[in-house]
Structures are given as C-alpha cells and as structure tokens.
C-alpha positions in Angstrom: 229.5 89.8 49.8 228.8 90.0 46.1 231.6 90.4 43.8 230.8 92.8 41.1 234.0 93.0 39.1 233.7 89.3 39.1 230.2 89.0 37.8 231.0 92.5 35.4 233.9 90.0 34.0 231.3 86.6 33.7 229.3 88.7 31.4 231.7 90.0 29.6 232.7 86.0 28.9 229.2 85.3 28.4 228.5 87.7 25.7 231.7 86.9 23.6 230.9 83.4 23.6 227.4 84.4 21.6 228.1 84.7 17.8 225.9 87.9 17.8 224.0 89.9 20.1 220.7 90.7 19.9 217.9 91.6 22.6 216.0 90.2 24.2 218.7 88.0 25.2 217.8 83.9 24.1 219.8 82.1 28.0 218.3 78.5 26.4 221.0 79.8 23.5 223.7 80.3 25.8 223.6 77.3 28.0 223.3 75.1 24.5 227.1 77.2 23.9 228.1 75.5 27.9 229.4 71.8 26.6 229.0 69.8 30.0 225.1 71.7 30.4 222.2 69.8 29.7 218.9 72.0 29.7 215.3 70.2 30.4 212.1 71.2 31.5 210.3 69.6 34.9 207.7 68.1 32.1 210.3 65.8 30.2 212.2 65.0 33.5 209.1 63.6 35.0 208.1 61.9 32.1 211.6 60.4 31.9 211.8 59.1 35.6 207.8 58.1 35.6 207.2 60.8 38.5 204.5 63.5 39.2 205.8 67.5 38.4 205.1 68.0 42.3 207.8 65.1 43.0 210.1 67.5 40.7 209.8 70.4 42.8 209.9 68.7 45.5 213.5 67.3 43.9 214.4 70.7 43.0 213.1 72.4 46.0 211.8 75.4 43.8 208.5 75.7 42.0 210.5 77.5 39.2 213.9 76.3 38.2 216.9 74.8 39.8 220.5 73.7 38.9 222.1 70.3 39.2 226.2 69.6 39.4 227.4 66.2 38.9 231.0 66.3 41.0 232.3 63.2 39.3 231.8 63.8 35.8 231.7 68.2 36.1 228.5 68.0 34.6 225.4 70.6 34.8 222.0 69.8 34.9 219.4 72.8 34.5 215.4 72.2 35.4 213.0 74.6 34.7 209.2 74.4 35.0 207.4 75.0 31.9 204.2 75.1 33.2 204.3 77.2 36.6 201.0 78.7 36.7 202.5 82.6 37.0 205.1 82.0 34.1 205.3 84.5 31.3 208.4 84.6 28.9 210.1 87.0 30.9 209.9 85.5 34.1 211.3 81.9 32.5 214.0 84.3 31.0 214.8 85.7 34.1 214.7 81.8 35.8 217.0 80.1 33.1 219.7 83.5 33.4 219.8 82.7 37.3 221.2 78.7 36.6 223.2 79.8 34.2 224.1 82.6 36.6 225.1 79.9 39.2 227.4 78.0 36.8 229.3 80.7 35.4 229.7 81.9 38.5 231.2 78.1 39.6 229.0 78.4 42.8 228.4 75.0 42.8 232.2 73.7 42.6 233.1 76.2 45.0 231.3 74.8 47.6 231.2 70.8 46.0 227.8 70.9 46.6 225.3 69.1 43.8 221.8 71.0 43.6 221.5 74.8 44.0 217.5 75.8 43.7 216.4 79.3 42.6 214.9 81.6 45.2 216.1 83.9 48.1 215.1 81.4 50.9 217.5 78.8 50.3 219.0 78.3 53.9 222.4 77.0 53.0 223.2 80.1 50.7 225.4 82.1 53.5 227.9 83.2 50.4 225.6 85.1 48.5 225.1 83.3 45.6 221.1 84.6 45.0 222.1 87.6 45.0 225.4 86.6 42.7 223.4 85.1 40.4 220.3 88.1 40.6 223.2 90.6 39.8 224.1 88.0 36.9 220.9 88.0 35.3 220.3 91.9 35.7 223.2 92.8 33.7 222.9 89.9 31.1 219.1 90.5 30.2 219.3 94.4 30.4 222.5 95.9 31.0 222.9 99.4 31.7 225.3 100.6 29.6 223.7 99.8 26.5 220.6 101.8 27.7 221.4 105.5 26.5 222.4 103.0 23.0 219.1 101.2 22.5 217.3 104.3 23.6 215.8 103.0 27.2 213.8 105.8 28.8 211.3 103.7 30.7 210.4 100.5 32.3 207.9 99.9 29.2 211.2 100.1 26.8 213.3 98.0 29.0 210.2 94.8 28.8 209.8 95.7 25.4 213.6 95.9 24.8 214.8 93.0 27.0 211.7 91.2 27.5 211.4 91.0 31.2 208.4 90.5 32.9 206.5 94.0 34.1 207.6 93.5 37.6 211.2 93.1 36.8 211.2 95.8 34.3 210.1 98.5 36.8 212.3 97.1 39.3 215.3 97.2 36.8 214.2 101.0 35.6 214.2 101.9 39.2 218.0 100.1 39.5 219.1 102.4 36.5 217.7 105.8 37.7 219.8 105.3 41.4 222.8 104.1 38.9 222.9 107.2 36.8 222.7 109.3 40.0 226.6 110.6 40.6 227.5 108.2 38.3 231.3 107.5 37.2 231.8 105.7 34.3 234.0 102.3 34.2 236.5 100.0 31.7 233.6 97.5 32.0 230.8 99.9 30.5 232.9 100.9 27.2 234.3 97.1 27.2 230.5 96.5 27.3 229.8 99.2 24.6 232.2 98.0 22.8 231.1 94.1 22.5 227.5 95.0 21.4 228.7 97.6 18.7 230.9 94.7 17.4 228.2 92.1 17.5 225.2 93.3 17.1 222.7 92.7 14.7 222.1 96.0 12.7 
C-alpha cells in the first residue's frame, strides 16, 4: 500500500531543505543537504575496493543504482552507475531521486535491512517501497501542481522543463492528464504552490 500523504509530506521536507528551487531539479544537490549520505558512482567504488564495475552490480544487484544503510553508525551509502550503456541525464536523475526516495522515506530502517537496489523485481520488496520511492521521484522531478505555473502542456515541456528522459516524460504527461480528470484540489498542492513561489529563482 503506498502512502501518499506520507510521500506528499517528504516532499514538502525535501523542497524546504533546498535554498532555492529551480527545475530541473539537481537530487546529487539534495543528498549533499542529507548529513549521514555519502553519494559515489560504481566507477570510484570499484576503483576504491580494486574490483571490476560488473562485481559492483553484482554488489548492488542493479545495473543502475542502489542504496546502502549502515545500522550501526545510521549511515547512507548511494551507488550509481555512471556509465550504464542506456544512461542519459534524465534517466540518472530519475535513478539518484529513487535512493534518495528510499531514505527519506526511512525504508531501510523500517525494516533494519542494509542494501535496497533500484528496480521493480526486487523479491523482498512486499511493502511497496518501488513504488514509494517511484511516487517520490514523480512528484520531486515534476510535480503537478506547478504545471498550469511553468506552463506544461506536453510531454516535450515536461523533458524540457524537468529534464526527464523521453520515456518518463510521456509517461508523466499521461499521469497528469488522468490527474486533472475530476480533479479536486488539496492543502498539499497550494502548500506546494506556495514553496516554489517563495523560492524560486525568478
């Protein structure tokens, strides 16, 4: 079961902890804000432990990203791949929003477990946390009550906008045309209205 109010409340956090706001959304900017987060590629953690990027994802069971908790010392460790053959910047934007998705969200000290990888086919995830941290990264990158505010009438504004990737932008214009449809409006979406007018970069 995803919450929503939850994850509408996490990124309310998440965008007050930013001095401004301006899109696309920087998350390498945001985790650097998280004080027990460290943030390395799959390149420099190979390099620092003398193994192949292949033993990495094997590590991190994901070709893409994953995030590491440290019990002991409450400590966060994000990997991403740098060099994944179908990268683009929006698809590492979209991959570093998920982890920080994940820790916001405290998935990992929920369940005291130590290494959550990225991807839907993670067997242990019975709690929903993909889809918690999917919902996360949706509304972080391109939320959609600033869309009718930065003037978002198609999936071409929302990549060019937000910077997702093409895929994720037509998926995300899809999401915001069944949204609009008998659509009520909520505290969260003029709280949301609200942050951005206050810290945006005119």
């Amino acid at each position: 079961m995803i919450r929503h109010q939850f994850i509408q409340r996490k990124i309310l956090e998440t965008y007050s902890l930013l001095p401004y706001i301006k899109f696309p959304i920087e998350p390498k900017k945001i985790i650097k804000l998280i004080p027990n987060c460290r943030l390395i590629t799959y390149q420099e953690f190979a390099k620092l432990n003398n193994c192949s990027i292949s033993d990495v994802e094997a590590l991190c069971e994901s070709l893409t990203g994953c995030t590491h908790y440290e019990l002991e010392n409450d400590r966060y460790l994000i990997l991403y791949n740098d060099s994944y053959t179908q990268y683009n910047e929006g698809r590492q934007r979209w991959t570093l929003s998920h982890e920080l998705g994940h820790i916001v969200c405290n998935h990992l000290k929920s369940k005291a477990i130590n290494h959550i990888p990225e991807g839907r086919d993670w067997k242990l995830d019975t709690s929903g946390f993909e889809s918690e941290a999917d919902l996360f990264t949706a509304q972080l990158l391109a939320p959609f009550p600033l869309f009718e505010i930065l003037d978002i009438h198609s999936a071409s504004d929302i990549q060019f906008c937000f910077g997702l990737s093409v895929e994720a932008s037509k998926i995300r214009y899809k999401q915001y045309i069944k949204w609009k449809q008998g659509h009520i409006k909520t505290a969260w979406e003029n709280d949301m209205r609200a942050i951005f007018n206050y810290k945006r970069i005119r």
